[in-house]
Every structure is written in C-alpha cells, then in structure tokens.
LOFI-744739 format. One record per residue (C-alpha): x, y, z. Coordinates in steps of 0.2 Angstrom, whole numbers. Example, Ala and Ser with C-alpha at 12.3 -4.5 7.8 and 13.67 -1.06 7.14 Angstrom:
! LOFI-744739
62 -22 39
68 -5 36
***
This chain:
! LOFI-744739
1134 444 -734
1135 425 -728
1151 414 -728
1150 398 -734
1158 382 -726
1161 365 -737
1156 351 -727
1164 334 -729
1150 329 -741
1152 341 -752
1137 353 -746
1138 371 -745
1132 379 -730
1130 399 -726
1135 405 -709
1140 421 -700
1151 420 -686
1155 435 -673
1173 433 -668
1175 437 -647
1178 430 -632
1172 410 -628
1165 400 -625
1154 402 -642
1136 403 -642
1131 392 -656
1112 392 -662
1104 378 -670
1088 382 -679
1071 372 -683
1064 364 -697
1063 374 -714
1068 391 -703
1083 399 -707
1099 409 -699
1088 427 -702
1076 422 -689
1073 433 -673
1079 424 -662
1096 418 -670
1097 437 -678
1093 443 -659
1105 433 -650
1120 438 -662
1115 454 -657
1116 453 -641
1131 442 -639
1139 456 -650
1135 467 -636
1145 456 -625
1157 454 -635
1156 436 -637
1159 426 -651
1142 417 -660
1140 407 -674
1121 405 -685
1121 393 -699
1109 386 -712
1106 368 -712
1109 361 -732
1093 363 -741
1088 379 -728
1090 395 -733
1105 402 -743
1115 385 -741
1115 371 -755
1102 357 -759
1083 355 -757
1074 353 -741
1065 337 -746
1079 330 -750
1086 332 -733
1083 322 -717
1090 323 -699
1107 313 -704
1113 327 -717
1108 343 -707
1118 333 -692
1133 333 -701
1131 349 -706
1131 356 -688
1146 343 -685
1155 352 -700
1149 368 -692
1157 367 -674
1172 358 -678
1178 371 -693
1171 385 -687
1171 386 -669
1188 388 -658
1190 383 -640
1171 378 -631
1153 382 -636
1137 384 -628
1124 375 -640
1107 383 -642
1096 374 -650
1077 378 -658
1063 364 -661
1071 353 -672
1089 361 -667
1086 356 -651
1085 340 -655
1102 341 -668
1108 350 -651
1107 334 -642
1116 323 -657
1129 337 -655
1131 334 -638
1132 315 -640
1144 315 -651
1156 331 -647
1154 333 -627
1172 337 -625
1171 355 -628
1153 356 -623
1151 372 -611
1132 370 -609
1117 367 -616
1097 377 -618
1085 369 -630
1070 378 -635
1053 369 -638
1066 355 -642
1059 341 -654
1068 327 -650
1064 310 -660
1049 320 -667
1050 309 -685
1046 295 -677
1034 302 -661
1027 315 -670
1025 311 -688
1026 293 -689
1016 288 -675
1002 302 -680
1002 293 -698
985 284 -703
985 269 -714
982 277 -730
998 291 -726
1008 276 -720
1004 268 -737
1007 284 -748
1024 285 -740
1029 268 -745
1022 270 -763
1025 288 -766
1040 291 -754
1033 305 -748
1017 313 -737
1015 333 -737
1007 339 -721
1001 355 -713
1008 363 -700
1003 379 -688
1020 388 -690
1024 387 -707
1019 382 -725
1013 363 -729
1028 352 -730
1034 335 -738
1040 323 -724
1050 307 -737
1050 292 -733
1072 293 -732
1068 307 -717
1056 293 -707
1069 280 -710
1084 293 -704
1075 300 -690
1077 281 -683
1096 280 -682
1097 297 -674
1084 294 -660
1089 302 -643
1075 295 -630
1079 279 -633
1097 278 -627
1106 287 -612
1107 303 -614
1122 312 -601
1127 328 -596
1142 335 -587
1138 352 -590
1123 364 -586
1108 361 -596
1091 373 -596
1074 366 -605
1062 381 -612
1045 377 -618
1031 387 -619
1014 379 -614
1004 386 -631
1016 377 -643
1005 368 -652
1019 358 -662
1029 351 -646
1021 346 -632
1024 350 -613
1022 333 -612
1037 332 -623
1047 343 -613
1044 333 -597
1049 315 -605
1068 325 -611
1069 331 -594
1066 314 -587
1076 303 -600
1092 314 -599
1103 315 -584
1115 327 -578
1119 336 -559
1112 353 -566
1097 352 -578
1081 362 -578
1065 363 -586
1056 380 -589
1038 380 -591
1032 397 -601
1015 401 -598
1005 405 -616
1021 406 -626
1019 396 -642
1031 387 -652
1039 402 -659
1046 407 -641
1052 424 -648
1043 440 -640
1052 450 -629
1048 439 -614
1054 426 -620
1069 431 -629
1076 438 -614
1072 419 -604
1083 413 -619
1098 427 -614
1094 423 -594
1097 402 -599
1114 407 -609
1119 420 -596
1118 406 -582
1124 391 -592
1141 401 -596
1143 409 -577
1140 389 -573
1153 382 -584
1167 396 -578
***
C-alpha cells in the first residue's frame, strides 16, 4: 500500500520509502512508467538487502498519484521530485534517474546540490521536448499543436501518447544542455547502444556538456532503452555501489 505526499500545489503523490541507513537512493522514473517498474521495484529490493534507505515515487498524473498525464509537463513532475526529496528524504541521497527521470535528475541536481551524494542516469533524456519531439515535428504536426494543442505520437516502449502543446512550451524553461551543468560529486552515464528512444549520440553530448572531476559514461552493447535484464540491472547496482563508496 502507497503513502501519499501533498506537494505544495496541491497534488498527491504515492511513494514507498524503506527507512535505513544514508545516503538514500532515490529513483526517478520515465515518462508514463510508474514506481512498480523493474527496476525501481528491484533496486528497493536490493537496497533493502543493504539496509539502506530508498525512496520510489509516482510523478502526478503517473500511476496511483493524482491528475492526468496530458495534463502534465516537465515543470509539475519537477516539483513533484522537489516535494519528494525535500519531505521525504533525511540527510543525503544518491539520485538515480530513468529516461525522462534522468533528465528531472539533472533539474534536481541543479537546484538542490547541497545534499547531493552522487548521481547515475540511465538512458537519460535530457531536453528531449524540445530535441526529440519538437525538432522531429513536421509542418502539419507543428500546426496541429498550435491549433489543437496537442499531437499523439507512437513510441517503441509504450502505447501512443499525447505530447500538448503546454509540455513543448515547459520543456523550454527547464532545458539542461543549454546552460552549465556542474558536479561536485561522482556521476556515472548508462546507455545501452539498441535504445532506440535515446541516442548514444545523446549520451555523448550530456557527457560532454556537463562537468565534474569524476564522471563517466558507460556504453551497453545491445541493451535497449528499457535497460532492465539481469545485466544490466546489476551495472545499475555497480554505478550506485561506487557512487556511494565515492562520496564516503
């Protein structure tokens, strides 16, 4: 059974948190997935083991937490994993974050490094509204969006979505690439080379846009985007494990 936070907007958002010793892994998941995917249910398990507190959350509009997805855009699921880490978590947290929670992972980062113990994305999607979506945009979808507010596209990992036109318009006040992005802790990069919603290509520009004395990219060979088998969940534990003996 899920708790359930209120965030300063008013939102409700469903979380389970495992109480133990710091600093808390916190996971950040992707678009439209919830907190009862594998890899957020697998690494509670395995912090459990450890005995190591971890915190998985539902953005608003995502799983058992309040609203409507399409009415979401990267502003309010920001502040959602704002209110999530500053009411829930004591002390520091490593942030571990999944395709579009890598990219809310970065924003988090920005804006809260003081208890920031490290970072791992995982086939992180930084900037993707504006990369991705509004730059792969023809003339008629551009036009749809500005008449209809709204263009529903396919996607390889899940069922066709809506992408509003308030989500494109959001997606430019929270860009990451465009501005310095700085580290002081460790940082590791995983990105499998099948994922055929982010890009290696994606993966190299983060690397090279952020700085930081310890950062690291990890190239997968044939992991997709889902980066969940047994391989590559156990590269996910390895990236935690070092980030944490790093920051000791």
């Amino acid at each position: 059974m899920a708790d359930f936070l209120t965030t300063p907007e008013g939102r409700q958002i469903a979380y389970h948190k495992t109480e133990g010793k710091g600093p808390c892994v916190v996971f950040l998941g992707g678009l439209k997935s919830d907190m009862e995917g594998t890899k957020a249910v697998h690494l509670e398990a395995w912090c459990r083991d450890q005995g190591r507190a971890f915190l998985r959350f539902d953005y608003s509009g995502h799983g058992e937490s309040s609203g409507v997805f399409e009415e979401g855009c990267i502003g309010d699921w920001h502040e959602d994993a704002v209110a999530a880490v500053t009411e829930l978590v004591e002390g520091a947290y490593v942030l571990v974050g999944s395709s579009m929670g890598g990219w809310q992972s970065l924003l988090l980062a920005r804006l809260l490094p003081a208890r920031l113990a490290g970072l791992v994305t995982i086939a992180a999607a930084p900037d993707f509204t504006e990369d991705s979506y509004w730059a792969g945009f023809d003339d008629a979808q551009k036009a749809a969006l500005e008449r209809e507010g709204f263009v529903d596209l396919p996607s390889d990992y899940m069922d066709p979505y809506r992408v509003t036109k308030r989500m494109i318009e959001d997606g430019r006040k929270r860009l990451v690439l465009r501005a310095p992005l700085t580290f002081d802790c460790a940082v590791r990069f995983l990105q499998g080379t099948e994922d055929t919603a982010v890009s290696t290509d994606t993966a190299v520009r983060l690397l090279d846009h952020a700085s930081g004395e310890d950062m690291r990219l990890l190239l997968v060979k044939g992991a997709d985007h889902r980066f969940s088998d047994a391989r590559c969940l156990g590269l996910i534990e390895d990236a935690i494990s070092e980030v944490i003996a790093l920051a000791a």
